[in-house]
N, C-alpha and C positions, 0 to 999 in steps of 0.2 A: 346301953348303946343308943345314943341319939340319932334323927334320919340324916342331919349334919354330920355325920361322922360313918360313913360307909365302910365297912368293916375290910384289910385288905383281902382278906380272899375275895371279896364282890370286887374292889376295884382293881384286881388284878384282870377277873374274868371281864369285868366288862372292858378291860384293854383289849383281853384276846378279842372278841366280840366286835370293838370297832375295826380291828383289822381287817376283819372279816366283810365288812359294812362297803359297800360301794358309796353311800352317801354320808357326810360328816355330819350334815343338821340334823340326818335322823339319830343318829349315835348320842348329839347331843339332848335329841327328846328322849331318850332311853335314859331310866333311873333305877331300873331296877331289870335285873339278867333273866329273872323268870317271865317276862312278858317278851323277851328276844323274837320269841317265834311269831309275832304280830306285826314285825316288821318289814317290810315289802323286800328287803334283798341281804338275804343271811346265810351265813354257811354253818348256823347250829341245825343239826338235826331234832326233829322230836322221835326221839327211838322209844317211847310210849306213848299210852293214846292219854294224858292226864298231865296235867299241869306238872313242871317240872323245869328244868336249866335246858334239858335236852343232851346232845353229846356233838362235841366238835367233829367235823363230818372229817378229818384227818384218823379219827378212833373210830369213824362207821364200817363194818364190814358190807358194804354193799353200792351195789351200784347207783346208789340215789341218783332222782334226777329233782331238780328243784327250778320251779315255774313261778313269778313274782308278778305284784299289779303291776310292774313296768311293759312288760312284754304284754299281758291284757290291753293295756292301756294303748301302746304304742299299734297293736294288727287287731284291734277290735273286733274279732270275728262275730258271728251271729252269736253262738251261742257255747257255753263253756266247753261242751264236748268236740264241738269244733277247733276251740286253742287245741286240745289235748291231743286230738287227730295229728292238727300241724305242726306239734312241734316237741313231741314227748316221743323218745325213743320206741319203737317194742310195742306202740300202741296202732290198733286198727277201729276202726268203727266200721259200722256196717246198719244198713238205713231197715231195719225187722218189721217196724213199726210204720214205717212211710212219712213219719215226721220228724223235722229237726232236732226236737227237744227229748225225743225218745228214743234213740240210738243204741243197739247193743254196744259198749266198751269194751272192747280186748287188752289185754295187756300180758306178752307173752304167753299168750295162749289159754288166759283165764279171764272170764269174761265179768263183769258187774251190767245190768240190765236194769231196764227198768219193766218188764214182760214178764208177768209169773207164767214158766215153764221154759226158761233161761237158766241152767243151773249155775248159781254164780261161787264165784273162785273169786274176789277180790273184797276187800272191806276200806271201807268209803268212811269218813269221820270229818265233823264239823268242830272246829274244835274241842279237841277228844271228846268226843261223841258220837256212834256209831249210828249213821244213819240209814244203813240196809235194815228195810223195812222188814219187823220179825212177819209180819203173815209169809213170805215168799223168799225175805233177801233182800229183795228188787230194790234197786237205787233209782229213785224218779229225780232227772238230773234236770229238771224243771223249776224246782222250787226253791232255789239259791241265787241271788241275781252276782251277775261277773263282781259289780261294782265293791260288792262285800269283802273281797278276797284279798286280804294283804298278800298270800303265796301258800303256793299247793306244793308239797314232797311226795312226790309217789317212790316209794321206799319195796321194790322185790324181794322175791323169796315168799317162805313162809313162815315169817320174824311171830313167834310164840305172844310177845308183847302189847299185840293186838290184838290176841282173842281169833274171836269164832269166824271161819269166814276168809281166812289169811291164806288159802294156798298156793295164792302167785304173788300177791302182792299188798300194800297197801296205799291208799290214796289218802295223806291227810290236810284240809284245808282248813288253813288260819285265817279269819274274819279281823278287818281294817278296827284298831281302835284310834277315839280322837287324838291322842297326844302325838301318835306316829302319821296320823293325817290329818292335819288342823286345814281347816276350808272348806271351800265348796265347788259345786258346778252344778250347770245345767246343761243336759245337751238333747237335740232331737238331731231323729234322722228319718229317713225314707229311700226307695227304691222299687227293686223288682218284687214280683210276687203281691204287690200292695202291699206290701210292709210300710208301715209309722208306728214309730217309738220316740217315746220320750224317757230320760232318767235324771235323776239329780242325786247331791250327797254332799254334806256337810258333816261335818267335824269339828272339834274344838277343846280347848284345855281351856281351867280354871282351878289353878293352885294344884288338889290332889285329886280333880275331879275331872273326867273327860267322858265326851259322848260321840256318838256316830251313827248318824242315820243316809240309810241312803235307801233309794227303790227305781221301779220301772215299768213302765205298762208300753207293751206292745201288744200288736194287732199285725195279722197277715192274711190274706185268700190260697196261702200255700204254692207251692210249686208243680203243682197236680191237681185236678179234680176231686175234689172234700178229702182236702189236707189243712185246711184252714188253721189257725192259733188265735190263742187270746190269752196273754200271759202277765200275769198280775204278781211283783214280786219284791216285798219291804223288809228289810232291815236296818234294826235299829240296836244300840250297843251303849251304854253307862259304865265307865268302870272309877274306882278307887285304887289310887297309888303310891305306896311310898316307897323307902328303902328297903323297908321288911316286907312291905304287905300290896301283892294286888289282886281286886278282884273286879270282875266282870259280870255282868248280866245284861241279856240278849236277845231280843226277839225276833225270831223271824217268820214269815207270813206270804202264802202263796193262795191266788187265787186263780189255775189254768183251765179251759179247755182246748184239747187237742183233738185234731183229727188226725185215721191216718190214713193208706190207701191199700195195704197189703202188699206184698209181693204178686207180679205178674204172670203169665205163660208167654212163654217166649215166641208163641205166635201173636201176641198182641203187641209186639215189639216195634211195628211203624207208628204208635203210637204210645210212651211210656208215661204220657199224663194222664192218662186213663184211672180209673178203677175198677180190679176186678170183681169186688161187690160193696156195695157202701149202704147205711152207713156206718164206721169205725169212730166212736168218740168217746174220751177219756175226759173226766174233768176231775179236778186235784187240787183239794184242798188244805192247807197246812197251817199252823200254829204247833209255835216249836218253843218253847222257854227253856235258857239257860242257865246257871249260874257256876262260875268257876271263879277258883281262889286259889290264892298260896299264902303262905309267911314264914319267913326265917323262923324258926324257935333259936336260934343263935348263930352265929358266923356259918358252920358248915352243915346246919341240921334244915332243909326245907319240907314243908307239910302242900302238897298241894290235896285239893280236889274237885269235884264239880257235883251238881246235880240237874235233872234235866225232867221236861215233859212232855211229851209231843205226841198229840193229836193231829191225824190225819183220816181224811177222807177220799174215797176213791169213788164214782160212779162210772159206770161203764155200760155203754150201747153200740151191742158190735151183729152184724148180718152176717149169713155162714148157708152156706150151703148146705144142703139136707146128703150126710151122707149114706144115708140108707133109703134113699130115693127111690119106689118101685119092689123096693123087698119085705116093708115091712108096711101092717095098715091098721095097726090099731089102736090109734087115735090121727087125730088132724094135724099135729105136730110130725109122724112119722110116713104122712102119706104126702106132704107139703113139700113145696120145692125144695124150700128153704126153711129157716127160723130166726126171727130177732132173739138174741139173749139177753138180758139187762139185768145186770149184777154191779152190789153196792159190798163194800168195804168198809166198814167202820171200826175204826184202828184207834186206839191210845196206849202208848210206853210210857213207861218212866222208868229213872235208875239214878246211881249214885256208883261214884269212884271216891276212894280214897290211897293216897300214895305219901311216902315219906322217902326224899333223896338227901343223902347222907354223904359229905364231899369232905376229902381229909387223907392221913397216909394211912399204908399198910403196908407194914414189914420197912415204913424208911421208902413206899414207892406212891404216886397219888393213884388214888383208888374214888370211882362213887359208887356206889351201891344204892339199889333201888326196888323197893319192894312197896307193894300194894293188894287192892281187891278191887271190885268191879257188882255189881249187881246189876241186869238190867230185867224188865218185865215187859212183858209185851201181852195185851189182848184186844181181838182180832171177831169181830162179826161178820158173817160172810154168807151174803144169799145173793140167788139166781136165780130168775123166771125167763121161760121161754113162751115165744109166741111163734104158731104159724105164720108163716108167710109165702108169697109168691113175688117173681123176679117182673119188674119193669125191664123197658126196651135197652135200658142204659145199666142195665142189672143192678137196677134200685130194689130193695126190699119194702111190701106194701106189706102189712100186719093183714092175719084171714081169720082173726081169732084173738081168744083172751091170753094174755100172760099167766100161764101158771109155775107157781112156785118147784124150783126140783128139787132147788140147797139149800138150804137155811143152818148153818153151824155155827159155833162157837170154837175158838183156840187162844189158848193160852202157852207162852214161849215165858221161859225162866232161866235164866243164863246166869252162872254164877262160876268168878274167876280170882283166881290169887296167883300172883306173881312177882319173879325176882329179877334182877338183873346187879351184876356187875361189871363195871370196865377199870382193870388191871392197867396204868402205865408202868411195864418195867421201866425204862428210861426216856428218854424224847422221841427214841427210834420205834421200841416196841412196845403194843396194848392188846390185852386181850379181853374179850367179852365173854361172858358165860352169861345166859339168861335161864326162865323156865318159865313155863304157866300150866296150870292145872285149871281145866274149863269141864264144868257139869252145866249141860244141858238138860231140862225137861220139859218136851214138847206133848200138850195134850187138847185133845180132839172130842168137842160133844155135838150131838144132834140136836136142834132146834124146833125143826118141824113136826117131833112126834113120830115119823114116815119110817125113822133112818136109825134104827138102834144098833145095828152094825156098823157106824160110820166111829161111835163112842171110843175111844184107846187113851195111854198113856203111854209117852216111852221115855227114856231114861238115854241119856248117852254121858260119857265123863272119857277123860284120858288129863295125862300128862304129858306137856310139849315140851324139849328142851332145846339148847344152842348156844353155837359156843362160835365166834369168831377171832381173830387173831391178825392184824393190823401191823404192817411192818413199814416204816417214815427213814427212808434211806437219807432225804432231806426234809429241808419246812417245806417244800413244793411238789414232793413226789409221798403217793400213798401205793404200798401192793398189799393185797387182802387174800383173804380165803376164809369161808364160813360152810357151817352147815345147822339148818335149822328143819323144826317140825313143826307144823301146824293140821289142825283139824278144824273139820263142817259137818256140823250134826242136820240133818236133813229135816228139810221145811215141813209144816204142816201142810201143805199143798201135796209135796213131794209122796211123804205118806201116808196120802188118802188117793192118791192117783198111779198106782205102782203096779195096773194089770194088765199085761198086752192082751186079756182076752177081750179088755173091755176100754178100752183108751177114752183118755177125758180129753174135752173141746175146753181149752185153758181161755180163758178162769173162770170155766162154767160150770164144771161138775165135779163131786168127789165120788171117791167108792172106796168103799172097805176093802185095804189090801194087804198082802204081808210085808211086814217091817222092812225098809232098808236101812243098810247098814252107814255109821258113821265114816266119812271119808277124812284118809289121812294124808297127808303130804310130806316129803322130805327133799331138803334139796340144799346141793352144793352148788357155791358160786366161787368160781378166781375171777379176780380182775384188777386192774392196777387205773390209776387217775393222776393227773399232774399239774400242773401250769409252767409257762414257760414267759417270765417278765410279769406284765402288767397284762396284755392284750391275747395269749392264746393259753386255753382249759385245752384237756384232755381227757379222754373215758375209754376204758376195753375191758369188758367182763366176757366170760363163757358161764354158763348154769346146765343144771340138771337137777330136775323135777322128777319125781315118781309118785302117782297117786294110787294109792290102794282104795280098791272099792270105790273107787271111781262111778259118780252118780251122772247118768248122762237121761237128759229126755230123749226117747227114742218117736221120731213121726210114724203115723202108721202108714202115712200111702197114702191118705182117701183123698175125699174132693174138699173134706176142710182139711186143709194145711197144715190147721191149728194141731189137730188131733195126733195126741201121741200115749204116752207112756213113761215112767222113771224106771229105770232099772241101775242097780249097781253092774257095773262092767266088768268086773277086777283090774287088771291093774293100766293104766295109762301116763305119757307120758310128755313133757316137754322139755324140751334141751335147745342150747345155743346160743347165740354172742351178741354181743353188742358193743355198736363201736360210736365213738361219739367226738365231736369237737368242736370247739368255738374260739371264733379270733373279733379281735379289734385293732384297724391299723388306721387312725385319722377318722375322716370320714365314714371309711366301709366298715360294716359290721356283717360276721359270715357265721352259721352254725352247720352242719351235717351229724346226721344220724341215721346209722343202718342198724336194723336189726334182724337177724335170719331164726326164726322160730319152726322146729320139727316138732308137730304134734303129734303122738301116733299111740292106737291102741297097741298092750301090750301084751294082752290076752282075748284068745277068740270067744266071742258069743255068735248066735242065730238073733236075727231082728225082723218081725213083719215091715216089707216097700215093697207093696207091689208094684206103686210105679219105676222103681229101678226095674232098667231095662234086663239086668241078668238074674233078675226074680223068680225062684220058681215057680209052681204051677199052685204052690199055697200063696206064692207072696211073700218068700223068706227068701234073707240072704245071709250070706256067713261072714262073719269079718273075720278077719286073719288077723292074726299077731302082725306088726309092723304096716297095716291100714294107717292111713293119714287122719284123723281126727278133721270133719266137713270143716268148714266157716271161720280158717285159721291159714291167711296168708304167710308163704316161707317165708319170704325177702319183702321189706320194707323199708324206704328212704324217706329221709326228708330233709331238706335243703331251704337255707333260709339267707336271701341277702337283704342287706341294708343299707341306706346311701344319703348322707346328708349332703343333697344338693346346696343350700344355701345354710346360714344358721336358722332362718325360718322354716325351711323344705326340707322334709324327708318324705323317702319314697322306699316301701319294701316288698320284697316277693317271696311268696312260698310255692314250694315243688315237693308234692306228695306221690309217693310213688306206692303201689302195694301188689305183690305179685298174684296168681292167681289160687283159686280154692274149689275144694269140691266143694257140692251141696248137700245141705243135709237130706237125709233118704240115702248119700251115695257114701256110710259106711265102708261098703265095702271097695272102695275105689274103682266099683267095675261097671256104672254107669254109662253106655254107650254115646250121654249126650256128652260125658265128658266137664270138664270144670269151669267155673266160672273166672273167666278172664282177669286179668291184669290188668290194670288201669293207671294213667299218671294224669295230675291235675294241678293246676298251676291257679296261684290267688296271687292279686294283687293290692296291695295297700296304700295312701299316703297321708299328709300329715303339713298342713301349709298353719303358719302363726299370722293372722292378718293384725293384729295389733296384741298387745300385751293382754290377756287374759281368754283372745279371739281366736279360737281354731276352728278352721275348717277339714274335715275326714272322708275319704272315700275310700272303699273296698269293691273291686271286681272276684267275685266268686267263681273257679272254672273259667276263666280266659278265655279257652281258644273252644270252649262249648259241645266238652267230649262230651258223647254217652258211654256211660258204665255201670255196671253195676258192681257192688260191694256185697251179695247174700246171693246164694242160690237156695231154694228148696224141691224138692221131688214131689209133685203130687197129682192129682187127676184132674183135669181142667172138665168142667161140666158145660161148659159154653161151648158149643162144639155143632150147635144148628146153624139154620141159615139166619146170615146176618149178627153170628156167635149169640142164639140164642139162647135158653137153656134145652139139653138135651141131656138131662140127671142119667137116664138108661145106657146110657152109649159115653161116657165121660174116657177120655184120650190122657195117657201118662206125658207128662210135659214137666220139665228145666222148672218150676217158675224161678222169676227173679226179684229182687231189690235194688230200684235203681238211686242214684245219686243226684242230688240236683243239675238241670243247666246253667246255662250263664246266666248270674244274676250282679248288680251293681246298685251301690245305697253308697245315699251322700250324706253328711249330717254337718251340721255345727255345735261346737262347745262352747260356752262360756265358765270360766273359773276365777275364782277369786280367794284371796286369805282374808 
């Protein structure tokens, strides 16, 4: 078989594949089906995390929603999780951290974070490559610049094919190669906040060789008092391609510091650029190498795989309140207002996949079949020193004393998975899928310091996930489905080493020796049907239902740090509910809406220490009930998107975010007398002027009409409660706090691009 001579089963699929293509130049850069998903606007799915054809999203059982560099490109938001905010179904963010690039992610009611003591329910992948960091999970969604992204699938449920990590959803994002973007640009911008940014990116093809480099440094004074950024962000990409063979190698390179500001008390509310103690700073460093490949072994036998490295660093210097202020004196750390923590992270994974797709009949009907393994490694050093401190006028933290060491640990995360998948076409009408994955976890825990021999453990977790969907194509334009899958999340090493309400940890500052929690499972059914109607109007309507057993939730304790909580398995909880979806094109206008109504709700009662919940009793315990709403998970969520090509140079677009109201954490039990954190709508603007061939000029209005809102409540004891909101540690008041959302802000930039 010569590369001249493309076997037909490839050039059947890559017909189906152009059809599927909004753009005809890029079809004709496409040579080979297995690089499809690199493509900026596709309707294959990747229904595994490892090289592969993927599956035609008419055979997917699920609601995929699929996000491309056009739409990046066209409403350039700040920052990735911002696109995802405005224009991804089911999804909410919510500001935990106080800074833009550090955002808890919701989606349907399962969160991905980048905050160890976030327990997260999504798995996040750079192509196929799982990048929830093993010490915690945590996705630091900093270290990826927009510019990278040929198009992100965020694929629901809890699809086994993923692996560890999957119990609402998955997020997979495929990284720009040169042959699907040959060129360049450069663009800056600026605005509010003191924000300047610069980025560029170039690409290019020669014969079977293509590369892709792009990056971006930005700078801002943040939208609040020491919220600041400095965000440092390279990628660069080499591949090899032919008719049988492509591969890929990738590097990418992050160099941030972040600040944030906490969440507030809701008596500091005439002013929400404040800080309630600073300072909070994150700095984040990454090298990440890739390499991923495929090759025909013959017409219908493809081998893909990948291997990967990543080194990452974390420092952190965060001020906290002394929550044993006046009770306890023995040392200067427990007699002190306050204390600085400064804890470092030193992380390096590595792993390898391997998969073989197999594409051909069975029984006289097309069938692919796909199976593979997964290995990854993760180890993790992790220490903490605390310093005395006392509160300035501005409740700045002054050091009273030396840093001494409390963590010093060591962990090691071993993940190892095999898995199947088939999809069944009986005829052009109906397909069925049947998958499985088998994932053994072991997570193990030593002491560094000498101090801590009960911190030492190993634990073991393993199961078998299966799923089976079934695809019904009444026409080529209409799809109705129904699935049901299993996924599992073996609990972090953070998770358990911090699992005792007697003793709750100030996250990510302390471990303790506790008992084992249990691995959490998920199950969940989805119906939903999808369609188009011509050339200009899509369709979407699914309903779901989640059940999590052993459900691992961080529990707050109440104090005056916020931080402070607990892990506990819950038993069982739960998420259900619909979502409705559309998008048109008529001329000019271009229109999308998306509702999604998400019920989160415990399904079994536990006891939980909040004292500041107001119906707390006289320990500080409250009870949750079976059918309790689950804090920090709006019901109803819109988003609305118009478009409008004034001239062929001028477009202008707007988004309208809506998300309705939530309780906050501490309020469990739904019986908080302050009541839940409001409902908020927020309106962005965008445009888009061509001043000559290669010349563009951008602007974005963020927040328009310059609501305040908040998107997080938390329950906890405000200590600033003197004259002039001094500190007054002895006499600390239960208060709402909040998370608030940016004001108006506006950044103008210009492009230049060239081939």
């Amino acid at each position: 078989m010569t590369h001249a001579a493309v076997p037909f089963r490839r050039t059947a699929l890559l017909a189906a594949l152009a059809g599927a293509l909004a753009d005809p130049a890029l079809v004709l850069a496409q040579e080979n089906p297995a690089e499809a998903l690199e493509l900026p606007t596709v309707e294959v799915v990747g229904t595994s995390m490892l090289p592969g054809l993927g599956t035609a999203i008419q055979n997917v059982p699920a609601n995929v929603q699929i996000l491309n560099s056009r739409t990046l490109e066209q409403q350039r938001q700040l920052t990735l999780t911002d696109h995802l905010e405005q224009n991804a179904g089911s999804v909410t963010v919510n500001a935990a951290q106080g800074n833009p690039y550090q955002p808890d992610v919701s989606f349907r009611g399962f969160t991905a974070s980048p905050l160890l003591g976030v327990p997260q329910g999504l798995s996040v992948f750079q192509d196929g490559v799982r990048i929830n960091e093993p010490f915690g999970d945590t996705v630091n969604w900093d270290l990826l610049p927009q510019s990278a992204i040929a198009n992100m699938q965020l694929i629901p449920g809890s699809n086994p094919a993923f692996g560890l990590n999957t119990l609402g959803g998955a997020l997979a994002v495929y990284t720009k190669s040169g042959s699907a973007y040959p060129g360049g640009a450069v663009q800056l911008s600026t605005g509010s906040f003191g924000r300047r940014a610069v980025e560029f990116e170039q690409g290019g093809k020669s014969g079977n060789l293509d590369y892709f480099v792009t990056g971006n440094v930005a700078r801002d004074h943040g939208w609040a008092e020491h919220n600041g950024s400095r965000v440092q962000q390279f990628f660069g990409k080499v591949g090899y391609q032919t008719s049988d063979t492509d591969l890929d190698v990738s590097l990418t390179a992050a160099d941030n510091r972040l600040e944030g500001t906490q969440t507030l008390p809701r008596s500091f509310s005439e002013n929400i650029r404040q800080a309630y103690t600073y300072p909070d700073r994150n700095e984040n460093k990454l090298m990440f190498l890739t390499a991923k490949g495929s090759r025909f072994l013959n017409d219908d036998v493809l081998l893909g795989g990948n291997l990967y490295y990543r080194n990452y660093r974390n420092r952190n210097v965060s001020s906290n309140v002394n929550d044993d202020f006046g009770q306890l004196e023995n040392s200067a750390i427990d007699a002190s207002q306050a204390h600085n923590d400064r804890a470092a992270i030193r992380q390096h994974s590595y792993g390898a996949g391997l998969q073989l797709t197999v594409s051909g009949q069975l029984a006289g009907m097309k069938n692919q079949f796909v199976a593979g393994g997964t290995v990854d490694i993760g180890n993790a050093r992790y220490s903490q020193e605390t310093q005395p401190a006392v509160f300035t006028a501005s409740r700045g933290t002054l050091g009273a004393g030396d840093f001494e060491l409390d963590t010093d640990a060591k962990t090691r995360n071993r993940y190892y998975g095999l898995f199947l998948s088939d999809v069944l076409a009986f005829n052009e009408r109906w397909a069925m899928t049947l998958s499985g994955r088998y994932n053994l976890a072991r997570v193990s825990i030593s002491d560094q310091s000498g101090e801590a021999p009960e911190l030492n453990g190993s634990h073991r977790f393993s199961r078998f996930n299966p799923a089976v969907g079934l695809n019904f194509n009444p026409t080529p334009q209409a799809t109705v489905y129904v699935s049901y899958n299993e996924g599992m999340r073996a609990p972090t090493p953070i998770e358990l080493t911090c699992a005792d309400p007697q003793a709750p940890c100030k996250l990510p500052n302390s471990f303790l020796a506790d008992p084992p929690l249990k691995k959490v499972v998920a199950k969940t059914v989805e119906l939903g049907a999808r369609g188009k109607e011509g050339e200009g109007l899509s369709w979407s309507a699914a309903v779901y239902h989640t059940v999590l057993d052993d459900d691992i939730q961080f529990i707050a304790s109440g104090g005056v740090a916020t931080n402070a909580g607990y892990f506990q398995n819950v038993g069982q909880t739960r998420r259900q509910g619909m979502e409705l979806g559309v998008n048109g094109r008529w001329g000019a206008l271009s229109a999308s809406a998306r509702y999604g109504f998400t019920d989160a709700t415990y399904r079994t009662g536990f006891a939980e220490t909040s004292p500041a919940n107001t119906s707390a009793d006289a320990n500080g315990a409250i009870a949750v009930r079976s059918g309790d709403r689950v804090p920090g998970i709006p019901r109803h969520s819109l988003k609305l998107r118009l478009g409008y090509a004034l001239t062929p140079q001028w477009d202008i677009g707007a988004n309208l975010l809506y998300a309705g109201s939530s309780h906050a954490r501490g309020d469990e039990n739904n019986s908080d007398a302050r009541g839940k954190v409001p409902g908020y709508t927020v309106v962005n603007l965008d445009t888009r002027y061509t001043v000559a061939k290669g010349w563009e000029l951008f602007a974005r209005v963020n927040n328009l009409f310059d609501r305040e809102y908040a998107n997080l409540g938390v329950l906890g004891l405000n200590a600033f409660t003197g004259p002039g909101r001094s500190f007054d540690g002895a006499n600390p008041v239960g208060e709402q706090f909040r998370g608030y959302g940016a004001p108006r802000g506006i950044w103008i930039g210009m492009r230049y691009s060239w081939l």
